[in-house]
C-alpha positions as CSV (number, residue, x, y, z in Angstrom):
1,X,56.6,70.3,-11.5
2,X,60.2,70.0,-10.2
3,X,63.5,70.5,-12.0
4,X,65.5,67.9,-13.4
5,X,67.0,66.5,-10.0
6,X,63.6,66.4,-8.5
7,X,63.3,69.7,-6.3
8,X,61.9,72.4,-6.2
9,X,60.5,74.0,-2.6
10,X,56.6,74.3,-1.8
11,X,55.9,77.0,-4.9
12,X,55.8,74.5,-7.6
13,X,53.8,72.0,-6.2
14,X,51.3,75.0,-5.0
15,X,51.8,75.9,-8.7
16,X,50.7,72.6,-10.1
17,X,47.9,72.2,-7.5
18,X,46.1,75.3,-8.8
19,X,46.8,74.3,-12.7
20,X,45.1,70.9,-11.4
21,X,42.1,72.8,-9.6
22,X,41.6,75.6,-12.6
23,X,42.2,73.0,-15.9
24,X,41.0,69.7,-14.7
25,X,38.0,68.1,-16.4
26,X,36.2,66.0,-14.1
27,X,36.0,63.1,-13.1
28,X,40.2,63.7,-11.8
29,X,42.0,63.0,-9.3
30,X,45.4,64.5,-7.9
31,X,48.6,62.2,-6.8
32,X,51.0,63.7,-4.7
33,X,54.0,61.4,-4.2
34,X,55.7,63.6,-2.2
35,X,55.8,64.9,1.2
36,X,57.4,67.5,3.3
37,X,60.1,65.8,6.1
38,X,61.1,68.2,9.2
39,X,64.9,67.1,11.0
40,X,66.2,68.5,14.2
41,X,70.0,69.5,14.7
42,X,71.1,65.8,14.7
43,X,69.3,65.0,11.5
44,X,67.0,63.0,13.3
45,X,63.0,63.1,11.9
46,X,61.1,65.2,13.6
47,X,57.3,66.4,13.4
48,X,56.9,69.9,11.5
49,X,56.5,73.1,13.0
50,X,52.5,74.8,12.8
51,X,52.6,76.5,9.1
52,X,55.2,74.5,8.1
53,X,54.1,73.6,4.2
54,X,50.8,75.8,4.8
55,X,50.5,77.1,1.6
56,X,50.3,73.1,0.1
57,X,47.6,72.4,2.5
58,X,46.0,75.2,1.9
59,X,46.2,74.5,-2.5
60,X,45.1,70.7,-1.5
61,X,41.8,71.6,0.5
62,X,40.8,74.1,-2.5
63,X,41.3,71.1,-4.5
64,X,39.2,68.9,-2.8
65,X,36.5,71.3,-1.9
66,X,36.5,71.9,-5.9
67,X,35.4,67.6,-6.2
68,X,39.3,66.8,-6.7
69,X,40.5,64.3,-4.3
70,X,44.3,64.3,-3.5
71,X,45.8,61.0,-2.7
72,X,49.2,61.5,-0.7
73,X,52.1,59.4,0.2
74,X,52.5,58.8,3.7
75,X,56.4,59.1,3.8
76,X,59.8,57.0,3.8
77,X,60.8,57.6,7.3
78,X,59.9,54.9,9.4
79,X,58.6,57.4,11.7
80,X,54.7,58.8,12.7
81,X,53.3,59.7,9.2
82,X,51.5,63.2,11.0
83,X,54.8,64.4,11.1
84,X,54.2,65.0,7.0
85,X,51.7,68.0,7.1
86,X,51.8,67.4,3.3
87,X,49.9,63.7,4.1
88,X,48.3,64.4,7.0
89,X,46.3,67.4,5.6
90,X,42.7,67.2,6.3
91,X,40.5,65.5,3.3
92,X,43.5,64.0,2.0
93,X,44.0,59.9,1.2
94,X,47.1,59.5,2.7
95,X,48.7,56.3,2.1
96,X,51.2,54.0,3.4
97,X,53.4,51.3,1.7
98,X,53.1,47.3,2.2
99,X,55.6,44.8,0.2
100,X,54.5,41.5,-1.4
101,X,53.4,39.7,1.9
102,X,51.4,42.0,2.9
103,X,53.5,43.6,5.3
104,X,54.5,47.0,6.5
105,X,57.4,47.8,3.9
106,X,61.0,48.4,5.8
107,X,63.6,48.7,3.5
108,X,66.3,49.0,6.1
109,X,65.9,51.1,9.9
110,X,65.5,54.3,8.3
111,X,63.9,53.6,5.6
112,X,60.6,52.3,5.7
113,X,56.7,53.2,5.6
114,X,55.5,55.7,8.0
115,X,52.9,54.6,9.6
116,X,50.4,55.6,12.4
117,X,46.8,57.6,12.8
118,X,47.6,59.8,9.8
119,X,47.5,56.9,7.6
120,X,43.9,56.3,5.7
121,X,44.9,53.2,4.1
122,X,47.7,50.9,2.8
123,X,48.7,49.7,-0.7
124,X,51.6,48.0,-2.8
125,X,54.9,49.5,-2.6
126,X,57.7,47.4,-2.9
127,X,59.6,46.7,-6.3
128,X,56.8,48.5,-8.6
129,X,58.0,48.6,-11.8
130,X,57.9,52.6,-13.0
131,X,58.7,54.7,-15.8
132,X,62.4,56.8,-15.2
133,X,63.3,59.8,-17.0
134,X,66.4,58.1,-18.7
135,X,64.3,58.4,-22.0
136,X,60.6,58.0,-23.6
137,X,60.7,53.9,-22.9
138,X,62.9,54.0,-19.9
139,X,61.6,51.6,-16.4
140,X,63.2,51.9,-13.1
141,X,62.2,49.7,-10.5
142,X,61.4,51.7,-6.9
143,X,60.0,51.2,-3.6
144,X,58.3,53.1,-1.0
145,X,54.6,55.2,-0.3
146,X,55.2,56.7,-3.4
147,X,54.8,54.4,-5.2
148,X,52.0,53.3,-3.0
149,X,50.2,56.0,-3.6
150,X,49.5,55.7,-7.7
151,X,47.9,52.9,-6.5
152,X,45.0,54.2,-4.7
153,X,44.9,56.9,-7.0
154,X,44.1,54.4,-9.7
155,X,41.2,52.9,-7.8
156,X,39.7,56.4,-7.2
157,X,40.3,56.7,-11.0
158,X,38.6,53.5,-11.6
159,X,35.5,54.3,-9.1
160,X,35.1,58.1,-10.3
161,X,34.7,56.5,-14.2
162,X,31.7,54.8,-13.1
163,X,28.0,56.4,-13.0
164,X,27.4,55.3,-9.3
165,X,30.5,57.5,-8.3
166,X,30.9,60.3,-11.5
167,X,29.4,62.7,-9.2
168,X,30.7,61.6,-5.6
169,X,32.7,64.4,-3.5
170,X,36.2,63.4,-2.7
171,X,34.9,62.2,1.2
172,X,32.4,59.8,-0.6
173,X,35.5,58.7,-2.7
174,X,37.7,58.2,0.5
175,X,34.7,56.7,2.4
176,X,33.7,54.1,-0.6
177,X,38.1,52.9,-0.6
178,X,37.6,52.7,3.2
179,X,34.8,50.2,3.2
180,X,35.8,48.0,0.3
181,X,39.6,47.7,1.8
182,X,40.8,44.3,3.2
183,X,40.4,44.6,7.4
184,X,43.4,42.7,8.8
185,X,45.4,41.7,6.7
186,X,48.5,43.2,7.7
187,X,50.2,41.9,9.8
188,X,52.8,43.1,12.9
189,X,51.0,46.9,13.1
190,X,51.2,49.4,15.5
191,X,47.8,49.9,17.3
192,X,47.1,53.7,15.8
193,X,47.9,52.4,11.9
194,X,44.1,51.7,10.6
195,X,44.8,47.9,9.5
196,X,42.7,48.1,5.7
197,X,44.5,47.3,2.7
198,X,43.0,48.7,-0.9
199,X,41.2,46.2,-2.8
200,X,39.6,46.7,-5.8
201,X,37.3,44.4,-7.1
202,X,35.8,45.1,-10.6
203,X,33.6,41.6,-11.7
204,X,36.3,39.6,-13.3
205,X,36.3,39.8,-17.2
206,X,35.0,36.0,-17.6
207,X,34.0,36.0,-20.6
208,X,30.1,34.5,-21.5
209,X,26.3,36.3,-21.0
210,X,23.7,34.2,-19.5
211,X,21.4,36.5,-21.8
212,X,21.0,37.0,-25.8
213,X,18.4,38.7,-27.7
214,X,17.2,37.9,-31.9
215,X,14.0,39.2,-33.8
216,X,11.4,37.0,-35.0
217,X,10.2,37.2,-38.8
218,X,7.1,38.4,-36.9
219,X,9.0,41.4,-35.5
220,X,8.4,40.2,-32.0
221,X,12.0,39.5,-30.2
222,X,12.9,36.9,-28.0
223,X,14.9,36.4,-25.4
224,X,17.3,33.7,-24.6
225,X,18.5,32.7,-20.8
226,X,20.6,30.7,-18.6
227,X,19.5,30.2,-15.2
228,X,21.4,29.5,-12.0
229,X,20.5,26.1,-12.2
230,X,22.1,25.8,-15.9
231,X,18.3,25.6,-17.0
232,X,17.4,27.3,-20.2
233,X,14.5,29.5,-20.5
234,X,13.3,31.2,-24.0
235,X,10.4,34.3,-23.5
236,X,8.7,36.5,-26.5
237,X,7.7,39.7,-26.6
238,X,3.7,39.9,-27.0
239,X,3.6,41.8,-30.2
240,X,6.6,43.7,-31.6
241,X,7.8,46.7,-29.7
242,X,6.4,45.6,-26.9
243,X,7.5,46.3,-23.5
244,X,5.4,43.0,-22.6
245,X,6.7,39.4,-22.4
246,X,5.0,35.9,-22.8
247,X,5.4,33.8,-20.2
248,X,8.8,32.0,-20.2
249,X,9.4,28.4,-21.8
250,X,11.9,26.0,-19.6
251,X,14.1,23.5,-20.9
252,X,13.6,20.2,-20.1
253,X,17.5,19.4,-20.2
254,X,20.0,21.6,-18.2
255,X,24.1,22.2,-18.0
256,X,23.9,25.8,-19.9
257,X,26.1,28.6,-19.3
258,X,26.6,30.9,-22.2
259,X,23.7,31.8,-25.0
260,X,23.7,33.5,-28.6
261,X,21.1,33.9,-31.0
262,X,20.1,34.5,-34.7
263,X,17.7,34.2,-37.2
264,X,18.6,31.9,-40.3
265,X,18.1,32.6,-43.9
266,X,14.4,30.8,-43.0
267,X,13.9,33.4,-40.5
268,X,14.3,30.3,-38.4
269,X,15.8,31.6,-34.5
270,X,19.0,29.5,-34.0
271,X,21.0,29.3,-30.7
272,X,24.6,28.7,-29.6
273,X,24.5,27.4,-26.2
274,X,28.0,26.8,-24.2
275,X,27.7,24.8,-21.2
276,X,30.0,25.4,-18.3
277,X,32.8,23.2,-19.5
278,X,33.1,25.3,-23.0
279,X,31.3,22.7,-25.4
280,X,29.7,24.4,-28.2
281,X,25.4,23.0,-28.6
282,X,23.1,24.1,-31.6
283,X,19.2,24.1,-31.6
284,X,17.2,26.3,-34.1
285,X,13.3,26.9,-33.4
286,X,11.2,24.1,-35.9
287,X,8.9,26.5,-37.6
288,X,8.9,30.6,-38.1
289,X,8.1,32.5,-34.7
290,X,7.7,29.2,-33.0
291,X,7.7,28.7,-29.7
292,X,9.3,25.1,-30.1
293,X,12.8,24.1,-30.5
294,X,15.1,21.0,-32.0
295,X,16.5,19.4,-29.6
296,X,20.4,20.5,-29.0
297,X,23.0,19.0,-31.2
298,X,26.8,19.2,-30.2
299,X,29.5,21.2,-32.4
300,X,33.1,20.6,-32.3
301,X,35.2,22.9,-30.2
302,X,35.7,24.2,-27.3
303,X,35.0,28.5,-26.5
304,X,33.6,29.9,-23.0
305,X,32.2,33.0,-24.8
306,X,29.6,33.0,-28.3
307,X,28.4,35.4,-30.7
308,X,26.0,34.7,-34.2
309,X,25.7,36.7,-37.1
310,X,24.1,36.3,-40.4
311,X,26.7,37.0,-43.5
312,X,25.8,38.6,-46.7
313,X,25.0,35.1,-48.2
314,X,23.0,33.8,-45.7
315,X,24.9,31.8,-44.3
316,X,25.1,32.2,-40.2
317,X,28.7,32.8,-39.2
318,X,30.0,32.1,-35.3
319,X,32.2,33.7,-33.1
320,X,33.8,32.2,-29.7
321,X,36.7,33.0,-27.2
322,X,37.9,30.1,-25.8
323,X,39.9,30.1,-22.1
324,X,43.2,31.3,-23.5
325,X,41.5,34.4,-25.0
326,X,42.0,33.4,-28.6
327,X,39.2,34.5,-30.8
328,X,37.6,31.8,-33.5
329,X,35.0,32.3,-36.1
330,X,33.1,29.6,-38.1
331,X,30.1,29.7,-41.1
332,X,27.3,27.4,-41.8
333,X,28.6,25.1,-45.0
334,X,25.1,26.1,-46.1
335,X,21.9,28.3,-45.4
336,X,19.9,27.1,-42.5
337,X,22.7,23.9,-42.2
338,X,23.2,22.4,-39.0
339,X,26.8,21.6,-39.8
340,X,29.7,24.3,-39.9
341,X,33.4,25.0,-41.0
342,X,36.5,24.6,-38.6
343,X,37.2,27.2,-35.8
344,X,39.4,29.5,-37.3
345,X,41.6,32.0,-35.7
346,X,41.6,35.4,-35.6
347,X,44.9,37.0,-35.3
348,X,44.2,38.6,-32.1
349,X,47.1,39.8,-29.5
350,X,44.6,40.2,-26.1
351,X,43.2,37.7,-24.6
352,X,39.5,38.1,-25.4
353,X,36.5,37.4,-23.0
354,X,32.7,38.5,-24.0
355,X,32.2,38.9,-27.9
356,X,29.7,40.3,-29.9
357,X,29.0,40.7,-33.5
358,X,26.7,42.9,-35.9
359,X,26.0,42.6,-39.7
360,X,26.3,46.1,-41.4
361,X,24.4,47.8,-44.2
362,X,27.5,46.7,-46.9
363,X,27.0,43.2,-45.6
364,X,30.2,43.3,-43.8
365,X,30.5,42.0,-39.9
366,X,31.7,43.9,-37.2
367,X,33.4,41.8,-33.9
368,X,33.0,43.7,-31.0
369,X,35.2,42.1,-27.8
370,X,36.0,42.9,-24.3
371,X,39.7,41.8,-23.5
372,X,41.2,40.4,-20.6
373,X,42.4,44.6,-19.5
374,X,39.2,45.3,-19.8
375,X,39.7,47.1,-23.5
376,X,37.2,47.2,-26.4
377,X,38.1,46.2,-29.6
378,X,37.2,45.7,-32.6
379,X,37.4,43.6,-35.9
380,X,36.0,44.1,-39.6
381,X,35.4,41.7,-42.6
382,X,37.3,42.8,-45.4
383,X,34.9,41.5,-47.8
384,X,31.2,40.8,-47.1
385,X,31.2,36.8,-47.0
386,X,34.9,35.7,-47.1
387,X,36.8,35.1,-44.1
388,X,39.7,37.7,-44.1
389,X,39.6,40.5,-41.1
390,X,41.2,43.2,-40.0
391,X,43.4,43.1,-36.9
392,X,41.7,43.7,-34.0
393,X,42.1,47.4,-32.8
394,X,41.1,49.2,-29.6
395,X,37.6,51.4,-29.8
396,X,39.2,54.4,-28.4
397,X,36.4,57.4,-28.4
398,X,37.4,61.2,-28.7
399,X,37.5,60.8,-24.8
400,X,39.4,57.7,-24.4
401,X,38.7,53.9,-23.3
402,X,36.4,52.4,-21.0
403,X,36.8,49.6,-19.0
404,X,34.6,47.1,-19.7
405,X,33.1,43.7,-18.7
406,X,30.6,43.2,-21.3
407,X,29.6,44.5,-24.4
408,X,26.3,43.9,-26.9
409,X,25.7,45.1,-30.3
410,X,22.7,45.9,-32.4
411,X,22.0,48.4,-35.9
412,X,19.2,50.5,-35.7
413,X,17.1,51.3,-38.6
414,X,19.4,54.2,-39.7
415,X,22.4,51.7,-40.5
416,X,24.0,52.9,-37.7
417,X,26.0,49.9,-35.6
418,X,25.1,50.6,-31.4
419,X,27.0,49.0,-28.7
420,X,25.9,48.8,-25.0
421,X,28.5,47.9,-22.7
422,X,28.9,46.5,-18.8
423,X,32.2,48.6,-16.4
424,X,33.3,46.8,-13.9
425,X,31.2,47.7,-11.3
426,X,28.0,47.4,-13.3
427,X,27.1,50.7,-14.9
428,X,25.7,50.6,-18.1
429,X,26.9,52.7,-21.3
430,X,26.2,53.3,-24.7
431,X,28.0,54.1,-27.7
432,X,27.3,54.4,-32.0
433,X,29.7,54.1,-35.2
434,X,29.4,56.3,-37.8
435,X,31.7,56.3,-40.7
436,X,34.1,53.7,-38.7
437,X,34.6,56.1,-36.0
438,X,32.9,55.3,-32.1
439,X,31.1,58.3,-30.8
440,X,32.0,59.2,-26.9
441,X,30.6,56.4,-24.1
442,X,27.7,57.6,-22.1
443,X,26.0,56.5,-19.3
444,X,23.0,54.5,-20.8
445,X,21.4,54.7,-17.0
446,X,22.7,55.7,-13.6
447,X,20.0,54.0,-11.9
448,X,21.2,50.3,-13.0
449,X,23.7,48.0,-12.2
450,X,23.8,44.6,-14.7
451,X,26.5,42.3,-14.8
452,X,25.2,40.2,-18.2
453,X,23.7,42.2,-21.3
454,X,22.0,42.0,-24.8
455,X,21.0,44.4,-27.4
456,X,18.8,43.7,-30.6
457,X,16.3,46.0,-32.9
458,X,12.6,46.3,-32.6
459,X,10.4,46.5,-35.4
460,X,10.3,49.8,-35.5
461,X,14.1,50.7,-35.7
462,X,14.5,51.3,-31.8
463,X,17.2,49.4,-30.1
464,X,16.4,46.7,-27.1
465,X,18.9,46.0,-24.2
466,X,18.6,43.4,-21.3
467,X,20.7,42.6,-18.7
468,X,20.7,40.9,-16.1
469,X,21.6,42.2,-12.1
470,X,23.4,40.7,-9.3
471,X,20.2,38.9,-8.2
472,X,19.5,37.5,-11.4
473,X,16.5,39.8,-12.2
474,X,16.2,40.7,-15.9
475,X,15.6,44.9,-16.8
476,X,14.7,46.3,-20.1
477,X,15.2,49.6,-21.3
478,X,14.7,50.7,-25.1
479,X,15.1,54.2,-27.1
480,X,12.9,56.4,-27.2
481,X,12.9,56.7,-30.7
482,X,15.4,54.8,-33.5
483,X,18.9,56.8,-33.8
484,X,18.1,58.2,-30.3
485,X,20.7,58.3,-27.3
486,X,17.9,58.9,-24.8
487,X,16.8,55.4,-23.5
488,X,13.8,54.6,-21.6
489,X,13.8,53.4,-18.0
490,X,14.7,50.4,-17.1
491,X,11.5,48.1,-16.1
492,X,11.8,44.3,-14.7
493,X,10.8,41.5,-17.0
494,X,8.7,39.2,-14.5
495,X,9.1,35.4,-14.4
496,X,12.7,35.3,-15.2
497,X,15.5,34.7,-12.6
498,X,19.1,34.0,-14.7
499,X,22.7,33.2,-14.0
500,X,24.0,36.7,-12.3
């Protein structure tokens, strides 16, 4: 909004306030790094005359009574940040700059945070590597509350993209930074400064559900758990498309983390358990919709995140991410074998957490995986039954990414490939592919936060998800009907606590 040597006056940023306020499709947020600094004769800072920048102030409260909030830098002055109106404005996150020990940043006595009761919170400001307008690809390092300031704005960013906060006014926002900020840990403040520091804390992308879902020959699916306790615990649906469980089965040996799950060319349910320490186990069930199990056998290797599919010959082929984020994939030597091929590597340049992987119609398997930014991406046989892949590549929907923690996958009766997905604050979306492209993410619930998830297809083409909440409760929601992006709500499944 300013000219080339970075002014301008007050009309262009009242300008660009009211392009932001008209144009903006919400959720948004504004950044202002930029702030409106009053000197007296000597050139000393002093605190603005009444109406001084009235017209931003005025621009920013529109803003944020429109559902906008505007997150402000507090100022390089070393001086009482009210004496920025720009900041201090009403409704406004102003913020203030610490350096890499958590300290007030001070470049030198004239140069350093403002501080004070204007401030609403403090973030990282010192040596934050920045884009400069020396060309497309240019990086500057800088210091100071604007760069502080970005930062905040990216966790109201990050909170606004969820479903708990898509609809949250701009004091909600503010309020929601206030309470999950770090009390304290600055050190050496003046007593007005409000000591919080932002912290954002998304569920770490660890890679591994405690939960996975596969469909008997019977139609009925079952579903696969780890408990807190590293007990496994195996439940069926009464009859297919039920919304009813039988009573859950519990291992007699325990050490589980990490489940996957498949039927066999038998129709034979087999498992991929990972235990906490990334060994790979394998038990199949010893009949057809049975309700007993081999007992585990171990499987070379080492991955802290599992997937099955079955290939177009058959044959079962796995998928694991191991603690380095490189992606593997094996296949039975034979239908229903209990020996495998090597690990082989994909050629993948994220590190990779939770995985999960779909036949389609052509035979061909899709890999679905969550990365260690929190990006979906995904990977395609080139041939139904050999092992040559495309590169991974982001899932980038009309609208953009989506953070994720966890994603599962499942076709529906239609062909089409549907993938569920975890943010990092629990919300639960949904996407389809049609014709290799990824339709637009939408909220598959706003009424559920899950931290672990599973998908699979009912008899009757409508697709199953399951996850599991911070408590360890398990919830099921279906569609209403196959194809459909309306899902059911979300019921508990009773008798089963697992691994939050």
């Amino acid at each position: 909004m300013f000219d080339c040597g970075g002014t301008g006056g007050d009309q262009p940023i009242i300008d660009a306030i009211n392009w932001v306020t008209t144009h903006a499709i919400k959720p948004a947020v504004i950044n202002m790094s930029l702030g409106t600094v009053c000197r007296d004769g000597s050139g000393a800072t002093v605190p603005c005359p009444t109406g001084a920048a009235q017209g931003i102030i005025d621009v920013e409260k529109a803003a944020i009574a429109a559902g906008i909030p505007a997150v402000t830098s507090a100022g390089n002055e070393d001086t009482d940040a009210c004496n920025n109106p720009v900041g201090s404005a009403a409704g406004t996150i102003n913020v203030a700059a610490t350096d890499n020990t958590d300290k007030r940043w001070v470049e030198n006595a004239t140069h350093a945070s403002n501080f004070g009761l204007c401030v609403d919170i403090w973030a990282p400001g010192s040596a934050i590597t920045s884009a400069h307008n020396g060309s497309d690809s240019e990086s500057e390092v800088y210091s100071g509350t604007s760069q502080a300031a970005p930062h905040v704005t990216g966790a109201v960013a990050l909170l606004m993209d969820t479903p708990q906060f898509a609809a949250a006014t701009p004091a909600q926002i503010a309020a929601e930074l206030d309470k999950r900020a770090t009390v304290g840990a600055i050190p050496g403040l003046d007593s007005m400064s409000p000591n919080k520091l932002l912290f954002v804390s998304p569920p770490p992308v660890t890679g591994g559900s405690s939960i996975a879902l596969a469909r008997n020959a019977d139609g009925r699916l079952t579903l696969a758990g780890v408990d807190k306790a590293r007990f496994m615990y195996v439940a069926t649906q009464s009859a297919a498309n039920s919304s009813s469980w039988g009573a859950p089965m519990k291992s007699t040996s325990k050490g589980w983390w990490t489940i996957g799950a498949e039927p066999n060319a038998a129709n034979r349910l087999e498992l991929a358990i990972l235990t906490p320490s990334d060994q790979v186990w394998h038990r199949q069930q010893t009949a057809v919709n049975a309700n007993t199990w081999t007992g585990p056998s171990q499987l070379d290797g080492a991955v802290m995140s599992v997937a099955i599919a079955r290939s177009s010959t058959g044959r079962l082929e796995m998928f694991g991410a191991n603690e380095q984020g490189q992606a593997f994939h094996r296949l039975q030597t034979d239908q229903n074998s209990t020996t495998w091929t090597p690990w082989t590597p994909f050629n993948n340049t994220w590190r990779l957490r939770s995985i999960t992987a779909e036949t389609r119609t052509d035979g061909r398997i899709v890999v679905v995986a969550v990365d260690s930014r929190q990006h979906v991406s995904s990977t395609t046989q080139a041939v139904a039954g050999t092992g040559t892949w495309s590169a991974f590549t982001e899932i980038v929907p009309p609208t953009g990414s989506r953070l994720m923690r966890e994603v599962a996958m499942a076709r529906n009766s239609t062909g089409t490939l549907e993938l569920t997905g975890t943010d990092g604050v629990g919300g639960v979306w949904h996407t389809t592919q049609l014709n290799g492209n990824w339709s637009n993410w939408v909220p598959l619930s706003s009424s559920k936060t899950l931290l672990h998830i599973a998908a699979e297809t009912n008899l009757d083409g409508r697709v199953q998800v399951v996850g599991v909440d911070s408590t360890g409760a398990v919830w099921q929601s279906a569609q209403n009907s196959a194809g459909s992006t309306v899902f059911s709500a979300w019921t508990k499944i009773d008798g089963l606590t697992l691994r939050p």
